[in-house]
Kinemage of the C-alpha trace (Angstrom):
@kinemage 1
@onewidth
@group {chain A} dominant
@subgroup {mainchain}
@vectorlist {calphas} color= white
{ca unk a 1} P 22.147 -3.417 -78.323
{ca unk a 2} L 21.288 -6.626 -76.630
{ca unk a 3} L 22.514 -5.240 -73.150
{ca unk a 4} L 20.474 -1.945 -73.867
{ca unk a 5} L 16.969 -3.696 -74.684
{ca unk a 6} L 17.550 -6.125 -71.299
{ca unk a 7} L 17.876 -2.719 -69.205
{ca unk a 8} L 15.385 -1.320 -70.523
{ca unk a 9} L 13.250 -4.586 -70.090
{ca unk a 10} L 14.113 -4.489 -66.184
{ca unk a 11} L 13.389 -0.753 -65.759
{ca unk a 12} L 10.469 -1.021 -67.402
{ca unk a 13} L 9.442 -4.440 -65.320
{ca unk a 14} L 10.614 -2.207 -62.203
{ca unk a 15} L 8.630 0.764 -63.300
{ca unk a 16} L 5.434 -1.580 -63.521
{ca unk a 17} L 5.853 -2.863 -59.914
{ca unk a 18} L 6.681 0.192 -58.316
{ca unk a 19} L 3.452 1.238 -60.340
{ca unk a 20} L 1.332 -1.745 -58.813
{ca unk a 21} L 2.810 -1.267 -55.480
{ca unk a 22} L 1.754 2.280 -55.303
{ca unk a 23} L -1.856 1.764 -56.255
{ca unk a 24} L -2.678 -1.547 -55.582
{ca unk a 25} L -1.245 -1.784 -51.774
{ca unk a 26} L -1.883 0.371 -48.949
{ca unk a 27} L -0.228 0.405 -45.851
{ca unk a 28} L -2.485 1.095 -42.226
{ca unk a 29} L -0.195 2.064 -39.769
{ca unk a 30} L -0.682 1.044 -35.710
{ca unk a 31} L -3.374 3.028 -34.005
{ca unk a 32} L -5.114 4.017 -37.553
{ca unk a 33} L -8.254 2.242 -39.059
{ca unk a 34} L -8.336 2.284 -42.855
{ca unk a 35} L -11.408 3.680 -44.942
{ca unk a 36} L -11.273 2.638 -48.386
{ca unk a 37} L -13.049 4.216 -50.728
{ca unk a 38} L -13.984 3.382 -54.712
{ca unk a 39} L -14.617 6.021 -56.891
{ca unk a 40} L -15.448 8.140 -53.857
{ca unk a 41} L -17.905 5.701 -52.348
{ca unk a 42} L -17.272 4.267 -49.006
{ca unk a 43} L -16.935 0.588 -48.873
{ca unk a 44} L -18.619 -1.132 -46.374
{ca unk a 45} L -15.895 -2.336 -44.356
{ca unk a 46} L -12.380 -0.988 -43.380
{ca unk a 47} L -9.148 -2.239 -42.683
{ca unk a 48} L -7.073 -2.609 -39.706
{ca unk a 49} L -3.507 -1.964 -39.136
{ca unk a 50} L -1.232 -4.213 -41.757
{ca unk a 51} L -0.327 -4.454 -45.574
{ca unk a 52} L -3.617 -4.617 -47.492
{ca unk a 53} L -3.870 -5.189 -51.448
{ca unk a 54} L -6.635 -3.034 -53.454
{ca unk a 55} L -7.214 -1.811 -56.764
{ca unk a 56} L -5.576 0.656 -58.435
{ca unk a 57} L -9.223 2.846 -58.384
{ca unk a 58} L -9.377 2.617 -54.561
{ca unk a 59} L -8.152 5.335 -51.901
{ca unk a 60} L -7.250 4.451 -48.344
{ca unk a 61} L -8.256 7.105 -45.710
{ca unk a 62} L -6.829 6.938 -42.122
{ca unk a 63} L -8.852 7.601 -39.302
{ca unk a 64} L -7.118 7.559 -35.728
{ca unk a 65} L -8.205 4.982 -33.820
{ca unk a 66} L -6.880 5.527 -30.304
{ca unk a 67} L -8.069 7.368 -27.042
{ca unk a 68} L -7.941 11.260 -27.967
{ca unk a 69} L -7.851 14.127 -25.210
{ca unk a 70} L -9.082 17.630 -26.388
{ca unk a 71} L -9.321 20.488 -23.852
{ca unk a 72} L -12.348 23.300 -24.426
{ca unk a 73} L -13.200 26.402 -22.508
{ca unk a 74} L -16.475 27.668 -22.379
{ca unk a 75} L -18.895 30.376 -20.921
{ca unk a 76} L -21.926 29.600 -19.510
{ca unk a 77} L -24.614 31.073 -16.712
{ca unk a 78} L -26.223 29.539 -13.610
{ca unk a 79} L -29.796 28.457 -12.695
{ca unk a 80} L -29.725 32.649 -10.879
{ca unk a 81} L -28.048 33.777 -13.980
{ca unk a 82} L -24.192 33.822 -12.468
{ca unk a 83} L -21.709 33.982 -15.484
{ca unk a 84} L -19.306 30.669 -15.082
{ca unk a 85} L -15.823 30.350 -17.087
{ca unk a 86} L -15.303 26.808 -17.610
{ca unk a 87} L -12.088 25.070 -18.394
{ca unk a 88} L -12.688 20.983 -19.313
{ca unk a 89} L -11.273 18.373 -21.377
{ca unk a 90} L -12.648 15.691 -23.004
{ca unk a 91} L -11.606 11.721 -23.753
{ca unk a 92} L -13.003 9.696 -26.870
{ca unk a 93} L -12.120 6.998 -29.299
{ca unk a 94} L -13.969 5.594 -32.491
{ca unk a 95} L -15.580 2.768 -32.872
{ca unk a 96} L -13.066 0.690 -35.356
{ca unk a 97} L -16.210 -1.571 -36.805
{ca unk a 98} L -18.172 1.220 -37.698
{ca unk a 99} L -15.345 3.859 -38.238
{ca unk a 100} L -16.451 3.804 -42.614
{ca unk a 101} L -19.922 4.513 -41.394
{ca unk a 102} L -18.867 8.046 -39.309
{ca unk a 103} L -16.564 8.470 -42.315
{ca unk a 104} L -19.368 8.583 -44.678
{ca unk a 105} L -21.878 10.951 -42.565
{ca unk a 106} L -19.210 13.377 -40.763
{ca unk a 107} L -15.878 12.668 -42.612
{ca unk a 108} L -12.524 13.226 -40.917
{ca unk a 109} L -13.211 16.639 -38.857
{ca unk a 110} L -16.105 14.454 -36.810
{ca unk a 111} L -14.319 16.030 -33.489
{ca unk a 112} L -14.903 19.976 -34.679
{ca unk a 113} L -17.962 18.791 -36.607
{ca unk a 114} L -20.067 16.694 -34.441
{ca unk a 115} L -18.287 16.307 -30.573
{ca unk a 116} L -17.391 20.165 -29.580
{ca unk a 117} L -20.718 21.738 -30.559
{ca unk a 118} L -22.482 19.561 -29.042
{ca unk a 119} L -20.840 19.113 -26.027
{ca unk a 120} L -20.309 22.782 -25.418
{ca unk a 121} L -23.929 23.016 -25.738
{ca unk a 122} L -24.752 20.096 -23.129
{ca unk a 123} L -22.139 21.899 -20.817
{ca unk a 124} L -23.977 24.951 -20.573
{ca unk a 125} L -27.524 22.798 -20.267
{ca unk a 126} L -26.006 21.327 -17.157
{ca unk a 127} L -24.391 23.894 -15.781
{ca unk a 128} L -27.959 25.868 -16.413
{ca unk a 129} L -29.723 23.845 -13.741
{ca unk a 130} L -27.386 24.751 -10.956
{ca unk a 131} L -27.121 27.704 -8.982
{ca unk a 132} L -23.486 29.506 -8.618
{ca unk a 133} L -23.082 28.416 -5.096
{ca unk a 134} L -23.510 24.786 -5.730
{ca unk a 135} L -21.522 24.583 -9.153
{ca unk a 136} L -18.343 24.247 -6.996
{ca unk a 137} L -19.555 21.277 -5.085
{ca unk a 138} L -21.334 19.722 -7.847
{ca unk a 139} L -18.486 19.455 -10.267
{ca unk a 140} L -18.174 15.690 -10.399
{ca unk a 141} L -21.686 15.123 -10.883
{ca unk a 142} L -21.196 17.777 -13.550
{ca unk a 143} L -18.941 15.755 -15.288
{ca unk a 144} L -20.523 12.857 -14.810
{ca unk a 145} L -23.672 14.057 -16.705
{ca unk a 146} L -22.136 15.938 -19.575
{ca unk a 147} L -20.348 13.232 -20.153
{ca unk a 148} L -23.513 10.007 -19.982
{ca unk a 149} L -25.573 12.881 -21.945
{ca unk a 150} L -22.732 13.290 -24.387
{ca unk a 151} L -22.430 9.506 -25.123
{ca unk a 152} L -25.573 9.048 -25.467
{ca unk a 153} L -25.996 10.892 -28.307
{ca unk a 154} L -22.520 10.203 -29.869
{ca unk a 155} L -23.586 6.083 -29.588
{ca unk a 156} L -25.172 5.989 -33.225
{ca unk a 157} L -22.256 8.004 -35.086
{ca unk a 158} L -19.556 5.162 -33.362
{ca unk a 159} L -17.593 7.545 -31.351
{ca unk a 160} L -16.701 6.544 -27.753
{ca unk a 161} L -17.061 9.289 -25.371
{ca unk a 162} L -14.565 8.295 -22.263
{ca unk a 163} L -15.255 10.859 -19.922
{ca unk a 164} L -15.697 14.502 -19.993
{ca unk a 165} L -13.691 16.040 -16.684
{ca unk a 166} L -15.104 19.659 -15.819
{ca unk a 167} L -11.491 20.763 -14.649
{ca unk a 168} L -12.321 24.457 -13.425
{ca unk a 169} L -14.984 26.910 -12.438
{ca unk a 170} L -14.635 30.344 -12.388
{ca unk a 171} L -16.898 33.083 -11.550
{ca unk a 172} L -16.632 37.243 -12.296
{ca unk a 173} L -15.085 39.115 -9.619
{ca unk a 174} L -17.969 40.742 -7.908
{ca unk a 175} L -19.230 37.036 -7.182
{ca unk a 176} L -16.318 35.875 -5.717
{ca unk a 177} L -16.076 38.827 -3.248
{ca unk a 178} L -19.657 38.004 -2.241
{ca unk a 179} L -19.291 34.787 -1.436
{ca unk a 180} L -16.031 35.408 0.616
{ca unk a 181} L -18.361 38.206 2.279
{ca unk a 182} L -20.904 35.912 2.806
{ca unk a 183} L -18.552 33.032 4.511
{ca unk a 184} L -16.891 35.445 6.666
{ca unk a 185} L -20.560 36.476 7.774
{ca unk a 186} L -21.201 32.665 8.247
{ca unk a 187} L -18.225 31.966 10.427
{ca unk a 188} L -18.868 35.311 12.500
{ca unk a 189} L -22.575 34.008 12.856
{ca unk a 190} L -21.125 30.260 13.687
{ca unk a 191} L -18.574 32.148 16.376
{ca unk a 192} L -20.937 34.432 18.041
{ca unk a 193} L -23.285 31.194 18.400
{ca unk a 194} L -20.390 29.487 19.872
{ca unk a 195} L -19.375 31.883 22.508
{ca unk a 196} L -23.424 32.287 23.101
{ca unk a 197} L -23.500 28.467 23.798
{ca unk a 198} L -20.695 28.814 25.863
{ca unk a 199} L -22.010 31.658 27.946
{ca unk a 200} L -25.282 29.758 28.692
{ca unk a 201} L -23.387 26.973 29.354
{ca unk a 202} L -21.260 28.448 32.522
{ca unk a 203} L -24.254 30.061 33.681
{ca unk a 204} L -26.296 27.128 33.750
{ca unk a 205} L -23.121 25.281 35.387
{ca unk a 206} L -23.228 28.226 37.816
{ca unk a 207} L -27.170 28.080 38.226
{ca unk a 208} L -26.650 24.265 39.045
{ca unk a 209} L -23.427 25.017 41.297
{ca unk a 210} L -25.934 27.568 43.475
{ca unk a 211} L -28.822 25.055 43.264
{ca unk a 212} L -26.501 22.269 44.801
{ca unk a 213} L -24.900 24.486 47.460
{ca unk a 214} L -28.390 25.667 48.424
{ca unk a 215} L -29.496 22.167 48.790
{ca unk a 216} L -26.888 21.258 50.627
{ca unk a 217} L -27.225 24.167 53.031
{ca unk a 218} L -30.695 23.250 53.796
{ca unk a 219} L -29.966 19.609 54.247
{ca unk a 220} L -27.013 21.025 56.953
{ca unk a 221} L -30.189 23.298 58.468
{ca unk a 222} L -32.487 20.555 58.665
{ca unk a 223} L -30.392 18.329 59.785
{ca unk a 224} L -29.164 21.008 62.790
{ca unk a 225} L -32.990 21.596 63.377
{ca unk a 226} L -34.015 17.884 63.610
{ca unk a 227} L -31.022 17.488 65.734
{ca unk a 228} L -32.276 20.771 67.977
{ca unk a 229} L -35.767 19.225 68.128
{ca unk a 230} L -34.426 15.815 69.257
{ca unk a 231} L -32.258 17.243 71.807
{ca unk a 232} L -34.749 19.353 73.563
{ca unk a 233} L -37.300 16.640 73.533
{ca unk a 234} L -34.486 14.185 75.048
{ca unk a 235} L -34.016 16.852 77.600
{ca unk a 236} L -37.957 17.915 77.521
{ca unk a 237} L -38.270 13.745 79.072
{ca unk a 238} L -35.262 13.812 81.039
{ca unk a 239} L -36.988 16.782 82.969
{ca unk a 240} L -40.088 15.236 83.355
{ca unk a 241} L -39.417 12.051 84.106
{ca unk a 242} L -36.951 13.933 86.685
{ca unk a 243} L -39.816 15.650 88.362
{ca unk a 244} L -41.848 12.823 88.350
{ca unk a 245} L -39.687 11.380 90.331
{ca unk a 246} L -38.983 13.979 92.405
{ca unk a 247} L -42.549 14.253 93.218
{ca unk a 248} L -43.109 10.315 93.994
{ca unk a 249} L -40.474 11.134 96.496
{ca unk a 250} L -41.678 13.913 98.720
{ca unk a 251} L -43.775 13.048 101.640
{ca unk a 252} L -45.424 15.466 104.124
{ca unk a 253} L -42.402 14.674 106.648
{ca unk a 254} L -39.962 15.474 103.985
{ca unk a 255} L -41.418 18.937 103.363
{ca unk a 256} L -41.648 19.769 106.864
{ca unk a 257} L -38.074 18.706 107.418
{ca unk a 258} L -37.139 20.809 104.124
{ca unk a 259} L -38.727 23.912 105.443
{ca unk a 260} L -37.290 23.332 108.739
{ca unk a 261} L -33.829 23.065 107.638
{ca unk a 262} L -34.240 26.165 105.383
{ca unk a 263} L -36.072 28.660 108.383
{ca unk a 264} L -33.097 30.986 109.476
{ca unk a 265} L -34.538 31.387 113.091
{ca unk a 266} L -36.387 34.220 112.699
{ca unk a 267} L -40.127 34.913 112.662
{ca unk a 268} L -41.953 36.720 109.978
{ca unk a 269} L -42.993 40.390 110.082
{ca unk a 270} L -46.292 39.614 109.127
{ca unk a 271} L -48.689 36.652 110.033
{ca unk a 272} L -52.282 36.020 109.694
{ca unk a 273} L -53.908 32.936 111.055
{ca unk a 274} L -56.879 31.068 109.918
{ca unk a 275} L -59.197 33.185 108.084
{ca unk a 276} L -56.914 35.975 107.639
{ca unk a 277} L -58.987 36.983 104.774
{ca unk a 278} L -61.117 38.495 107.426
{ca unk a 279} L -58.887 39.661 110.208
{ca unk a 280} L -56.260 42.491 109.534
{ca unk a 281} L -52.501 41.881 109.617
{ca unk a 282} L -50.665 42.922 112.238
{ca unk a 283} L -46.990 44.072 113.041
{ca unk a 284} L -45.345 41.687 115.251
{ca unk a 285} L -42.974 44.308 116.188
């Protein structure tokens, strides 16, 4: 009897603890903020990862605390109404210090409640102000401003946003052929403009070519003709100062001697003496 009452003394002592440590302890595990709740009301400060005590009337909710990735996909159109599939992910945390406070106004589902709507919406805002062309080249600035516009408004409920990455763009079918159209058209335009380039290039080599042989030709021409020139005027005063020489040389004497040497012997057919011009000519013969 004695045994019996002492076992039933120590279950019952056992029974009580296990009672107390099942709702007056909680357990937060790593990576998890605690919300703790009394009656249903949120208390005004939460608890971290650890053993905690609390009262048998209060509730522990867990709340992940670390860096979260979610991928989305999303349709949106283009500042000249282009339709744009859009693959993305996002990365966010809460703010531990203020975790009990987006508890209270969003609960758990904050992601599905509060993050995705608005961010698909601030996707397609963004997207809205850029044509189709440009989307491509744009994405990180994209990104970038989802993701600051994003924050922004996410600051006041505690949740982090980390970055939003816009991962791909793609456009319908009949887009894609007519930008491929279009660049083919481009490099076409960029090759005929080359070969054009290269056309007047060799001609104006050639047109320079011909303009330097030409000049050359009539430097060889001028310089044959001022060579010409000089010659015959070297020669021009050779001769002259030859004759003048000649001439100081010849005396009256010297002629007569010249014309002597030159007569062959025999007399002339026809004479006339003094004032032939008024006396006829007569044959010698």
């Amino acid at each position: 009897m004695k045994l019996n009452k002492t076992m039933i003394v120590v279950i019952g002592i056992l029974l009580i603890g296990a009672l107390i440590y099942g709702t007056c302890t909680a357990q937060v595990p790593t990576g998890y903020t605690g919300i703790l709740t009394t009656f249903g009301r949120v208390e005004s400060y939460t608890l971290d990862a650890g053993f905690h005590f609390k009262s048998p009337f209060q509730q522990v909710v867990l709340m992940d605390n670390r860096e979260q990735k979610t991928v989305f996909k999303t349709q949106s159109f283009s500042s000249d109404i282009q339709q744009v599939d859009i693959d993305g992910s996002i990365n966010y945390s809460i703010n531990t210090a203020t975790a009990m406070n987006l508890y209270r106004q969003v609960g758990t589902s904050y992601f599905n409640t509060l993050v995705m709507p608005r961010l698909l919406e601030n996707t397609k805002a963004v997207f809205s102000k850029y044509t189709a062309e440009n989307l491509v080249a744009a994405r990180e600035n994209l990104s970038k401003t989802i993701r600051d516009q994003l924050a922004s408004e996410m600051e006041r409920y505690g949740i982090n946003i980390i970055s939003v990455s816009i991962e791909n763009i793609d456009f319908t079918d009949s887009f894609t052929d007519a930008v491929e159209q279009k660049q083919v058209a481009a490099q076409k335009k960029l090759q005929a403009e080359i070969e054009q380039e290269q056309k007047t290039m060799e001609t104006q080599q050639q047109a320079e070519r011909q303009r330097i042989t030409a000049e050359a030709e009539a430097a060889v021409k001028k310089i044959d003709a001022d060579a010409a020139a000089y010659a015959t005027k070297v020669k021009a005063e050779a001769e002259a100062e030859a004759n003048q020489k000649i001439a100081a040389s010849l005396t009256e004497s010297l002629i007569k001697w010249q014309q002597a040497n030159a007569w062959d012997g025999k007399l002339p057919t026809y004479m006339a003496g003094e004032g032939s011009t008024s006396l006829p000519i007569l044959d010698l013969k």
